[in-house]
N, C-alpha and C positions, 0 to 999 in steps of 0.2 A: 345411472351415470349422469342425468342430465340433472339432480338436484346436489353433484360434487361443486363445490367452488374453495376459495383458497381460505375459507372459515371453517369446511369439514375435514375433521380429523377423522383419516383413515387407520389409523393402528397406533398403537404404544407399550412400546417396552419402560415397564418400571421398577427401578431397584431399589426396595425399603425392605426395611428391619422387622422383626417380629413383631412388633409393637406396630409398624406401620406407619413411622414415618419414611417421607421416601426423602432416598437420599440423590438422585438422579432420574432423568426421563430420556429417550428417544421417541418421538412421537411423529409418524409421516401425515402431512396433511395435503390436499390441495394444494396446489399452488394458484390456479385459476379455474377458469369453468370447464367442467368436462364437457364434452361432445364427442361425437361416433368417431371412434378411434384417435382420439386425442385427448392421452391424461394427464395432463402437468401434473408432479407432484414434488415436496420439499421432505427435507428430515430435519428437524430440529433438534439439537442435544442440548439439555436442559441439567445444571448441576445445586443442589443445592448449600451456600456459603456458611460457611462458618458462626452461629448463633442464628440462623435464619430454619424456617420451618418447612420452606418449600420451594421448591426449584425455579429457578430460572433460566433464561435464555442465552447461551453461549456460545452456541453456533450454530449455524445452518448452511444447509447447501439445498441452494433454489433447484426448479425444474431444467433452468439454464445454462447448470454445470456452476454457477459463481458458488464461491464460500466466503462465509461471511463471520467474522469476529466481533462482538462487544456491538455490531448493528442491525438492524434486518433490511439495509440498503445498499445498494452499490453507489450512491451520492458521495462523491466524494467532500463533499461538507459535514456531513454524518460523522461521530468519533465512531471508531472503531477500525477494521483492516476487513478490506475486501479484494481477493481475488477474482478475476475473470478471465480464467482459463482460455473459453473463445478468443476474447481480445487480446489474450498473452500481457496482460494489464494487472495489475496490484495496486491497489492505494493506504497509507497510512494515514491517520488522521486523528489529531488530539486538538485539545481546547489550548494546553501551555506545556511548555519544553520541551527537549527534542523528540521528532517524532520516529525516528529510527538509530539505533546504536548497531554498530557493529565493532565486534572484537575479538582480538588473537589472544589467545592463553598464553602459548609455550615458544613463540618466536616472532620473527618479522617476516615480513613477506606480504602478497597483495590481501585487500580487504573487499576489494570489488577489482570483475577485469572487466570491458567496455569492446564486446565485439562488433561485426558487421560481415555478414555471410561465415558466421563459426570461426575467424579469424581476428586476432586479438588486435585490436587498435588501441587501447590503453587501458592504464588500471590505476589508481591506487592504492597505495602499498603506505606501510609504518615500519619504518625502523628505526628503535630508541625510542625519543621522541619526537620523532620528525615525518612528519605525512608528506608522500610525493604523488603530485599530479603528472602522471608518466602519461607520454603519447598525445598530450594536449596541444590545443591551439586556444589561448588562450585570449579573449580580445575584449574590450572596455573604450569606453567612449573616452575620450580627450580633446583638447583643441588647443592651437597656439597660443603661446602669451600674446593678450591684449586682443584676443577674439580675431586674429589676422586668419582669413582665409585661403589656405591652397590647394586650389584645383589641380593642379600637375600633381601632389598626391595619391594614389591610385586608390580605392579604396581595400581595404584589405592587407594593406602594404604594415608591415615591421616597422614601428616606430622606437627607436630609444628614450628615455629619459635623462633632458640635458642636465636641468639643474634644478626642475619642481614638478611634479605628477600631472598638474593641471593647474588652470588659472581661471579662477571664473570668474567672472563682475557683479554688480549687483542686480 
């Protein structure tokens, strides 16, 4: 036990061909140092790509419950997607363009809904083409023409738009 660390590999499932190449791995290793009665351990699932000879790294799930996509970090600077089920936390994470799509097939209706104690506080939804931010409060910095100050103002207060969105100087 005490010469396990997150470099020994303790077992491995491997599926290859008669010939022997492999086409996939599971393989459980460490994940840190063992000691008396404490033995972190991860799985990694390893797939081999298309015109490639041998497998790689495509997900894992640490000692710590997290699973982990396309990184072997929970950093969220790191590309790839990590969950962390403890923290009830997900991250997505790319180098360029969007980093999460979501989409309806066969109607309209919400695409995300936004609770607070299992009770719906808003969502948005698409219908047609049109995205609606339902249930928002939705607030943006602004300030009077010509940088005029007022304090009676409340903060937080519903402002309309007279005649230009904002005015700014140089």
């Amino acid at each position: 036990n005490s010469s396990i660390n997150s470099t020994t590999t303790l077992g491995n499932l491997q599926f290859s061909g008669a010939e022997g190449g492999i086409g996939a791995t599971i393989t459980g290793h460490g994940d840190a140092q063992w000691g008396t009665n404490d033995y972190p351990g991860r799985l990694v699932f390893s797939t081999t790509a298309d015109g490639a000879s041998s497998p790689t790294e495509r997900m894992r799930i640490t000692s710590g419950g997290n699973v982990l996509f396309g990184t072997t970090t929970t950093a969220s600077a790191t590309v790839g997607i990590a969950f962390q089920p403890s923290l009830g936390y997900g991250s997505f994470t790319r180098s360029g363009g969007h980093g999460l799509g979501i989409n309806r097939n066969t109607n309209d209706g919400d695409l995300v809904v936004f609770l607070q104690d299992d009770s719906t506080e808003g969502s948005i939804s698409v219908s047609g083409s049109t995205v609606s931010y339902n249930g928002a409060h939705l607030s943006r910095w602004s300030q009077l023409p010509s940088g005029a100050e007022r304090t009676e103002i409340l903060r937080g207060s519903v402002l309309s738009n007279l005649d230009e969105m904002c005015e700014w100087g140089d």
